[in-house]
Structure formats: C-alpha cells, structure tokens
C-alpha positions as CSV (number, residue, x, y, z in Angstrom):
1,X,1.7,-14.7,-22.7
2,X,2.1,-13.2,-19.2
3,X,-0.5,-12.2,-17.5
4,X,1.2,-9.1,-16.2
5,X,1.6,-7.1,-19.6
6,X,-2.2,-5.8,-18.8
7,X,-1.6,-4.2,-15.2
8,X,2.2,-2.7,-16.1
9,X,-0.1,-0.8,-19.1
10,X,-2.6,0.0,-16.4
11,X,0.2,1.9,-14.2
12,X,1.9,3.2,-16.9
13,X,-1.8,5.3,-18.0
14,X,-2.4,6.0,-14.6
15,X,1.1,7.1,-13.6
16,X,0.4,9.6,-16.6
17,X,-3.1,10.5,-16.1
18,X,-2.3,11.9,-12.9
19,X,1.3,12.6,-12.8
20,X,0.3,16.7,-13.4
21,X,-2.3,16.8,-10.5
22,X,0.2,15.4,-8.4
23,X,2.9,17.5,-9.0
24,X,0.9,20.5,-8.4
25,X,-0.1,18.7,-5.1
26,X,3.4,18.1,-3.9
27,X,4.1,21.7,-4.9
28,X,1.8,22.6,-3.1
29,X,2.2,20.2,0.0
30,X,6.2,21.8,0.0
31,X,5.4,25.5,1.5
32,X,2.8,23.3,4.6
33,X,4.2,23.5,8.0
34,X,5.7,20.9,10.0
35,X,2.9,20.1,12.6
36,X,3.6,21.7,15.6
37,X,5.8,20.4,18.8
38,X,3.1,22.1,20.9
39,X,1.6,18.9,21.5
40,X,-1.8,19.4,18.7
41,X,-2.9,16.4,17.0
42,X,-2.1,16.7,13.4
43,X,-5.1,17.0,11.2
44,X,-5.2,13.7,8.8
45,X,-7.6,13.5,5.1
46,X,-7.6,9.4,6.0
47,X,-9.0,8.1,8.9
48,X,-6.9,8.3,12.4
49,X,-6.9,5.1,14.4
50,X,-3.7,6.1,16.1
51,X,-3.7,3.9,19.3
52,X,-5.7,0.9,17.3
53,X,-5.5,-2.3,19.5
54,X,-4.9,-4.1,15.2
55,X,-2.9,-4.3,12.6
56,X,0.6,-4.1,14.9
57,X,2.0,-7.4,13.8
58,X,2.5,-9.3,10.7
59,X,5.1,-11.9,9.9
60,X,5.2,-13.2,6.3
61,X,7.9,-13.4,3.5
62,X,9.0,-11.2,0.6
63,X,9.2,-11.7,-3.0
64,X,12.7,-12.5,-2.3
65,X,11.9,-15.2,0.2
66,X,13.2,-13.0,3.2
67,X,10.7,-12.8,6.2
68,X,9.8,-10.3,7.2
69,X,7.8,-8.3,10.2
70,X,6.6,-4.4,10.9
71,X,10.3,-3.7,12.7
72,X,12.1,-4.4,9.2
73,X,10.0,-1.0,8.3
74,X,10.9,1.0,10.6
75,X,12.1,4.2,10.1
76,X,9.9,4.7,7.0
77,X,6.4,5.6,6.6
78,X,5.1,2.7,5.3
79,X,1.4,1.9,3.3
80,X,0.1,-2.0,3.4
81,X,-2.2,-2.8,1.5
82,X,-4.0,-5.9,1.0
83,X,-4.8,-7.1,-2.3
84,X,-4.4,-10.0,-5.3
85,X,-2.5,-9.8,-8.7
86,X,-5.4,-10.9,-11.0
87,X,-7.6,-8.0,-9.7
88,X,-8.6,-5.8,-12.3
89,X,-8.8,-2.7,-11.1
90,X,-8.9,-1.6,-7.3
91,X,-5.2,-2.9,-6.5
92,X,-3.3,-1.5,-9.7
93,X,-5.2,1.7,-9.0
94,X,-3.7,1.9,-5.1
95,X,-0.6,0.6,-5.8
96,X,-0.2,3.0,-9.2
97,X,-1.0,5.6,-6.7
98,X,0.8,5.1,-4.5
99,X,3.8,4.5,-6.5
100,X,3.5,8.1,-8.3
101,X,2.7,10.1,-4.5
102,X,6.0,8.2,-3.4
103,X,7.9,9.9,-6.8
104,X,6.2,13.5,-6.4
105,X,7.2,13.7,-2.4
106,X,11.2,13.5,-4.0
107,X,13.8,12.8,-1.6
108,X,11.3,12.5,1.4
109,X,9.5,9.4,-1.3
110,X,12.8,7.9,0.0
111,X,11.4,7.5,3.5
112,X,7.8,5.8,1.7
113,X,7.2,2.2,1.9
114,X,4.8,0.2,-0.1
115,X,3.7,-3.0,1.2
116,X,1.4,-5.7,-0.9
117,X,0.4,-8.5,1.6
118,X,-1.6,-10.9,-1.0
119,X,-4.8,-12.4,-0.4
120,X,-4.6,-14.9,-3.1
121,X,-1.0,-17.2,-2.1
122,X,-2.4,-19.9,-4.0
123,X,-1.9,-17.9,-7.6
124,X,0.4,-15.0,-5.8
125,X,3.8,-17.1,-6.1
126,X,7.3,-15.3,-5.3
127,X,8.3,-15.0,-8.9
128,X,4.7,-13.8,-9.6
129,X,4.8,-11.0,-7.2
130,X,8.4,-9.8,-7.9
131,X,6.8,-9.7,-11.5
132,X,4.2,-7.8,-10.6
133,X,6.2,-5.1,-7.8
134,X,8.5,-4.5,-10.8
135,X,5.2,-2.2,-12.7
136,X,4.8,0.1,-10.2
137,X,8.0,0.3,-7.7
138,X,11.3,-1.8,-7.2
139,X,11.7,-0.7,-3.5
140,X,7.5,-1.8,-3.1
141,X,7.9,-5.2,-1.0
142,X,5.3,-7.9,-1.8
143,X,4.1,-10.5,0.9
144,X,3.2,-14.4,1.4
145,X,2.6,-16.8,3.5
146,X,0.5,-20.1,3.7
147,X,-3.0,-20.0,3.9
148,X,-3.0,-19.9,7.3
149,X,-0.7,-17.3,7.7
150,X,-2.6,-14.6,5.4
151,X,-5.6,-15.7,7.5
152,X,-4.1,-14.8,10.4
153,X,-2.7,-11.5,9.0
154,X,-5.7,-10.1,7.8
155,X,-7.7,-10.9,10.8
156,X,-5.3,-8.9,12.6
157,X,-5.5,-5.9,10.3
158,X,-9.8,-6.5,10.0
159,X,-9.2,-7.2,6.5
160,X,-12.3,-8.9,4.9
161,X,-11.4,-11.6,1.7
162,X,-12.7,-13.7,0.2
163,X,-12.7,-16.3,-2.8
164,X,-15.7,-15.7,-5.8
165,X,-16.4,-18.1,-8.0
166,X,-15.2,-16.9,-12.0
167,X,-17.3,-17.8,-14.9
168,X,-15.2,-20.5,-16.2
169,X,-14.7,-24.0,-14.1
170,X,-12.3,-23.7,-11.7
171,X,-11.6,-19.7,-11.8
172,X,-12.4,-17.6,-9.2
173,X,-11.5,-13.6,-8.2
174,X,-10.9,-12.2,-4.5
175,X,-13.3,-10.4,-2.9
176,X,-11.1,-8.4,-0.3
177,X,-11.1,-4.5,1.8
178,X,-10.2,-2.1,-0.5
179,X,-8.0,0.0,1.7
180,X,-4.7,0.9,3.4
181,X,-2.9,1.1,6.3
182,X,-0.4,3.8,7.1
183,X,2.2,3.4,9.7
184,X,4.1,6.0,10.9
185,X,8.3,6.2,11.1
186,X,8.2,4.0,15.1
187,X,6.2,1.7,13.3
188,X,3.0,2.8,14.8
189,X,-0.3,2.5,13.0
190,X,-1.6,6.0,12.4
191,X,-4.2,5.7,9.3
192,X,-6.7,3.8,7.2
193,X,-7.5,5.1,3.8
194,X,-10.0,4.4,1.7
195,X,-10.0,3.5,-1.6
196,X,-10.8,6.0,-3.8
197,X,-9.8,9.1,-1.4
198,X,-7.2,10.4,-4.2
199,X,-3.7,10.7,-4.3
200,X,-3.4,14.0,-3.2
201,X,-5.1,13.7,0.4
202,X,-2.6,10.6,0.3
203,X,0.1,12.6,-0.6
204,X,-1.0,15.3,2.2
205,X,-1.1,12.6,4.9
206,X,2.2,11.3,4.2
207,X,3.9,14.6,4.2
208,X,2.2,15.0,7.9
209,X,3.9,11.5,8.8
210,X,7.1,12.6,7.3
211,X,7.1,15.7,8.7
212,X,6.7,14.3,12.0
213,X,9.5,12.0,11.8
C-alpha cells in the first residue's frame, strides 16, 4: 500500500473545502490596484523581511535529480516551504493551499512557484517526492540533499527541525517551522508566512508580488 493514498485524499478535501472562499478572494483580489510606482511600500498580510540578511541561497536537487538554486526561479514568485512527507497535517495543509491560491490567481498562478525543501532526506527519496508533488501540483518542485546539505539550508532560512521519537521502535516524525518563504520575481526574499494565516491573505500577498513584477 503506498503511503501516499492518505495525503492526495487530504488535498483533494481541502482543495474542495475551500475552493469557494478562494474564488470569491481572487474575485475580489482582481478589481485591487497595482501598488503604486510612487515609491510606497506595498502593504503585505504576511510578515515583510524584505532586505533579510537569510534565506538568499540554497543549492539542493529536484525530484528529477536536477540541481538546483534560487536563480533557476527567477522570474516567478516563488513559496518554499520546509516540511516532510509523513507529516500529518501542517505540510499537506500549506502545500494544498497553496496549490489551490496558485489555480484561483489564473493565468498570473503561471508566474507562482511552489517549493518543498524536505527535512526528512532519509525517508524523502526522489521517487517519494515526485509521488508526493504529483497530489497537489505537477509544476511544485520538491528538494534534497544529504544530511548535511538540508542542515545547511535550513540554517540559512532559520528553519528549526528536528527528529521525534514515534511510538513504535525505530519510527520517528519531524518536528520542523511551520512556515513559508515568499520570494519575489528578482529572486529577492520579501515574506514569511505563517502557518495558519489563510489562503486568502496568501492569495492577497502574491497578487502584490505579481503585480509588482
């Protein structure tokens, strides 16, 4: 049995729990202005760390086994986010999310990027992730490294994970930050959102981002 059947369920429930609250959103987000030229800071619903001295470099590989780094994104407003494929329930939620704000921003979800850097490369094989990008979004890019690698990475994004013991002998879950970066088109990293802040403030801030170009 693979263990995947449970999260594609999960986003497939999720995707149509909220698919009518964010289609009024992105309705809604269509008659906003563009932010001004007039030099005003746009007005985010995450959290602006635009000018952070983190999370500007990462070099792992994809699901594909093609590396990759933060230039191969540019152009698109991209959301990283770390996160495992056993977790139950925080990282099906943001990627669900994110995959359904991506769908209601239409042609401008062309311009989105999801990125899964996983915390767990032990259990988180290639053919595992590409598995498990395939429930939410085929154009979502999962990444991998050693050990040492996604140490590396999440101490350069502040990322916080770590291993918990399961109930059984020799299973264990990922503690990790449940939250995601948002880089803007140059690449730049604009946002941090929490977990939990909804998919319409998520939608709003990357209809800013877009917008901004």
């Amino acid at each position: 049995m693979t263990p995947f059947i449970g999260h594609k369920a999960f986003a497939r429930r999720y995707l149509l729990r909220c698919a009518t609250a964010l289609t009024l959103a992105s309705l809604s987000l269509v008659g906003c202005d563009a932010p001004s030229s007039g030099g005003n800071a746009a007005v985010f619903k995450g959290i602006d760390i635009t000018g952070a001295e983190y999370a500007r470099s990462l070099s792992l590989t994809d699901q594909n086994g093609q590396a990759r780094t933060l230039v191969d994104f540019k152009g698109k407003v991209t959301v990283v986010f770390f996160g495992f494929t056993q977790c139950p329930d925080v990282c099906p939620t943001t990627m669900a999310e994110l995959a359904q704000v991506k769908a209601a921003l239409g042609k401008d979800g062309d311009r989105v990027q999801g990125v899964f850097v996983t915390v767990d490369p032990d259990r988180d094989t290639a053919d595992v992730l590409k598995t498990y990008m395939s429930g939410f979004d085929p154009s979502f890019v999962a990444l991998r490294g050693t050990p040492e690698q996604i140490a590396a990475t999440a101490k350069e994004f502040k990322v916080f994970y770590a291993k918990v013991p399961g109930k059984t002998e020799g299973s264990y879950s990922v503690d990790h930050t449940a939250g995601s970066y948002v880089f803007d088109a140059q690449g730049k990293v604009r946002l941090f959102i929490r977990y939990g802040s909804g998919a319409e403030a998520l939608a709003a801030d990357l209809k800013t981002l877009l917008a901004m170009g």
